[in-house]
N, C-alpha and C positions, 0 to 999 in steps of 0.2 A: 504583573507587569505586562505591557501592551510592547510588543516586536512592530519593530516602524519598517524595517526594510526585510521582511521577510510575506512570502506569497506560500499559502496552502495548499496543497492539492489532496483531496482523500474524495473517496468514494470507494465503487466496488470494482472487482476483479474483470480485466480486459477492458478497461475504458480507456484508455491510453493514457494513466496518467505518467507513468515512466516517460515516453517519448514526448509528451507535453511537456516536462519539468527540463527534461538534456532541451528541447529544442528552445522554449525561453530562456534556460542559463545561458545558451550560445547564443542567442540575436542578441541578447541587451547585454550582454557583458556580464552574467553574474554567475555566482553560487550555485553547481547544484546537484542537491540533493537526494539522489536518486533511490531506489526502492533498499530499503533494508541499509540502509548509510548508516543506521545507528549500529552495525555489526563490527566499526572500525572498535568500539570500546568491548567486545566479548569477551577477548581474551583474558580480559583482567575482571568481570564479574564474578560476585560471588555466586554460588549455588543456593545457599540459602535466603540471602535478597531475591535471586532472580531466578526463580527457579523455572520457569517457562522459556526465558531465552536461554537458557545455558543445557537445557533438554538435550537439544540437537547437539551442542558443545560437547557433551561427558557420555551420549551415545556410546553403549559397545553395539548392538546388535540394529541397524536401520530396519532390521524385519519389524522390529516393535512398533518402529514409528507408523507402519501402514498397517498392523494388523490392529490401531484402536478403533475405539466404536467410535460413532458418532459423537455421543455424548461426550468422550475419553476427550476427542479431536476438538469440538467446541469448546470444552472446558480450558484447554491448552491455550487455545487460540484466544480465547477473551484474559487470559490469564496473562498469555504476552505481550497483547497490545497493549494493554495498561504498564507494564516492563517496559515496554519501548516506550511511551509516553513520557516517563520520567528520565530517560535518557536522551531523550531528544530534547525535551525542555532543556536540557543543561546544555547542550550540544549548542544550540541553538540563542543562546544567552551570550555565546562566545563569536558566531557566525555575524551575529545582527549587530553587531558594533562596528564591523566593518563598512566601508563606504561604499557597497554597492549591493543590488539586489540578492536575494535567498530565496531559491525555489525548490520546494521541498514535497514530494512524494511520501505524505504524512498519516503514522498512526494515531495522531492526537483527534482524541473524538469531538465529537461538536460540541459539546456541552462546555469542554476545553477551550474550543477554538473562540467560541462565544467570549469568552473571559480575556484571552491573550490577545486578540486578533479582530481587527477592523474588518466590518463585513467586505469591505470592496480587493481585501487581501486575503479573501478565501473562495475555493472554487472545489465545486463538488462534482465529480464523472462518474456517470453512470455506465452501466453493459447491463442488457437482459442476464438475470440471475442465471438462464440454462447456456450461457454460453463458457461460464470457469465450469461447466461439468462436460459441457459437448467436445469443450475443445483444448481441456487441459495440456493432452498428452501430443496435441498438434505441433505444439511451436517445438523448436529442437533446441529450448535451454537446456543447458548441460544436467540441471537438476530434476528437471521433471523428466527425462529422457532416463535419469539413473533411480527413481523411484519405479518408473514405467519398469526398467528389468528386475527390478526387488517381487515386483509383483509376476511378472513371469516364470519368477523363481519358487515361486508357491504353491504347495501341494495343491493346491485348488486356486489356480490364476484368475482364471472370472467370478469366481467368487472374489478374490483381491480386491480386483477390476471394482466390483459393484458395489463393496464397502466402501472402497476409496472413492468415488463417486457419492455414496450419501454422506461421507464429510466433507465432500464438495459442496453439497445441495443446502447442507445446513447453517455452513457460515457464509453461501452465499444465497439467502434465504428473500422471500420478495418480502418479509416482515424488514430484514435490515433494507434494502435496497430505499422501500416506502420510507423508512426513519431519515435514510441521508437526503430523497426529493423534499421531503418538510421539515428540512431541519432551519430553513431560513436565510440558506447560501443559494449565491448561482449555482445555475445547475447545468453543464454540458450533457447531454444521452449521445450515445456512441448511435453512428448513422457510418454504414457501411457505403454512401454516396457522397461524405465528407473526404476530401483529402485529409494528408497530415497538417499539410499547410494550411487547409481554411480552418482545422478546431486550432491551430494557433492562433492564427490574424483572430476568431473568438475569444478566443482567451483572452488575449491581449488588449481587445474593448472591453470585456468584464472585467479587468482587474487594474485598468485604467494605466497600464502602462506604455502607451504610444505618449502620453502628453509626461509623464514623469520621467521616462525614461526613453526621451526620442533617441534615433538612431540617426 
């Protein structure tokens, strides 16, 4: 099925796609769907369908979560996004019958998007891959500030530090980065001389909603 009133947003980490998606739900009046939105349905996941989102759910010890390898951490993380995938299709089956736009901060990969999704209702954000490693621990979200003292708590911190870091490195990899610029979508790259406002007013030519949906 093809989503007629739903808009994409996926790329990589720190490209603003978050603050792209709240600031188009609120100029045009719509939907939206912002990071990790498909968490409203966890509670009620099985363990055994979903065993990658429900990880974090049935957690007894968070040390676990940071002391995986790399490979541990990658495997998790291709393991959920495909989780999330099929929870968002459904989500989103129920969101797009409504009469106004759907802007969604999405794990649905391209290969997906290509199938469900008109090229000019999908848009790709890029960030230099070394900036989800440089500047993870910057921003003061409540979550990465409480893994930050998980690893402080650590017989050996900087060692923490620098494992958690190459599971940065590796799902935010310049092999994925390259796949999402040649995947066949617009593509925004994060410019530190862009306001918020001008990758809006961008967006909003690439995804052609000033004439669809004027203000």
């Amino acid at each position: 099925m093809k989503f007629d009133n739903v808009y994409f947003v996926n790329g990589t980490a720190y490209a603003g796609k978050s603050t792209l998606v709240k600031g188009l739900a609120e100029k045009h009046h719509g939907i939206a769907c912002e990071e990790n939105y498909h968490n409203a349905w966890l509670p009620r996941l099985d363990k055994n369908e979903f065993p990658g989102l429900t990880y974090t759910r049935d957690l007894q010890d968070w040390h676990d979560f940071i002391r995986r390898t790399p490979d541990e951490y990658e495997a998790w993380i291709r393991r959920t996004t495909k989780e999330c995938e099929m929870i968002e299709l459904q989500m989103l089956r129920e969101l797009d019958a409504q009469d106004k736009p759907v802007f969604v901060d999405t794990n649905i990969c391209v290969e997906t998007l290509k199938r469900i999704s008109d090229r000019q209702h999908v848009l790709i954000m890029l960030a230099d891959p070394q900036i989800s490693v440089n500047r993870f621990f910057n921003r003061p979200d409540r979550e990465k500030q409480f893994l930050y003292r998980l690893m402080m708590e650590e017989p050996d911190p900087e060692h923490a530090l620098e494992n958690f870091r190459a599971c940065l490195a590796r799902i935010n990899s310049r092999e994925n980065y390259d796949a999402f610029l040649n995947a066949g979508f617009q593509v925004i790259v994060r410019d530190e001389c862009r306001s918020a406002e001008e990758t809006l007013a961008l967006a909003e030519d690439m995804l052609g909603l000033r004439e669809k949906y004027p203000i």
